[in-house]
N, C-alpha and C positions, 0 to 999 in steps of 0.2 A: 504494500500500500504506500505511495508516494503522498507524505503529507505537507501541505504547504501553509503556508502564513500570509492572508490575502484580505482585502480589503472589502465588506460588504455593505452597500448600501443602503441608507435607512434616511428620513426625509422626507422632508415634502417637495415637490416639482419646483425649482428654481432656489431651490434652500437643502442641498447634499448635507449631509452626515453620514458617515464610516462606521461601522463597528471593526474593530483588529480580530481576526480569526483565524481556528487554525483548523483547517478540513483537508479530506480527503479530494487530492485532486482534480479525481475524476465525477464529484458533486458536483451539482449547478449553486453558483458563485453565491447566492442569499438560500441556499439551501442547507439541509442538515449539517452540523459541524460540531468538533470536538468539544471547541473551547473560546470564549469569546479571552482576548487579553485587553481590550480596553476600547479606547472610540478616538477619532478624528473629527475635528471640525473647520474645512479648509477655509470657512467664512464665519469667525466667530464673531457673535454681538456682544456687546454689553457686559457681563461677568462672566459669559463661555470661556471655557480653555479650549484653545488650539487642540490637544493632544494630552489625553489621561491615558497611558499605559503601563502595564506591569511589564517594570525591565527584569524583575527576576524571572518570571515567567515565560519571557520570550528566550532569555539565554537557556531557560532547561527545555525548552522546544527546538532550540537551532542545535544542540548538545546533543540530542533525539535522533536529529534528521530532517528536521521541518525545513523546509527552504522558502524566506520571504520572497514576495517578488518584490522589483524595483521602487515601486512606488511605499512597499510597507520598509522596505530598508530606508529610501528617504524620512517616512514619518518615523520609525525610530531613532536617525540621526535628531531632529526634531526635539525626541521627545529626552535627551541625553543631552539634549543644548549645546552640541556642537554646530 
């Protein structure tokens, strides 16, 4: 089973929100999934945070096998404030 670490959409039409996930590849992308590790928000208002993730959590998923894709490597740079 290839598991990866990917980005699912939640929101309203012209207002994205992210949940951080870790599923089975071969799922559809807002479909069943292991583990949510936190959310993105690439349009925050008012007292939103950009990005709530659990960094220990994603280090013991990539330690596993989990492979992020590019954009979820960008939002854990992000979320590590580099």
């Amino acid at each position: 089973m290839a598991v990866v670490i990917r980005l699912a959409r939640m929101g309203a039409k012209h207002d994205p929100k992210y949940r951080v996930t870790v599923a089975d590849s071969r799922r559809y992308v807002t479909g069943k999934f292991l583990e949510v590790l936190g959310t993105y928000n690439p349009t925050p208002k008012g007292n939103d945070k950009k990005v709530e993730l659990d960094l220990a959590k994603v280090d013991a998923w990539i330690k596993k096998g989990a492979q992020p894709t590019d954009r979820v490597k960008h939002v854990i740079k992000l979320a590590q404030g580099k």
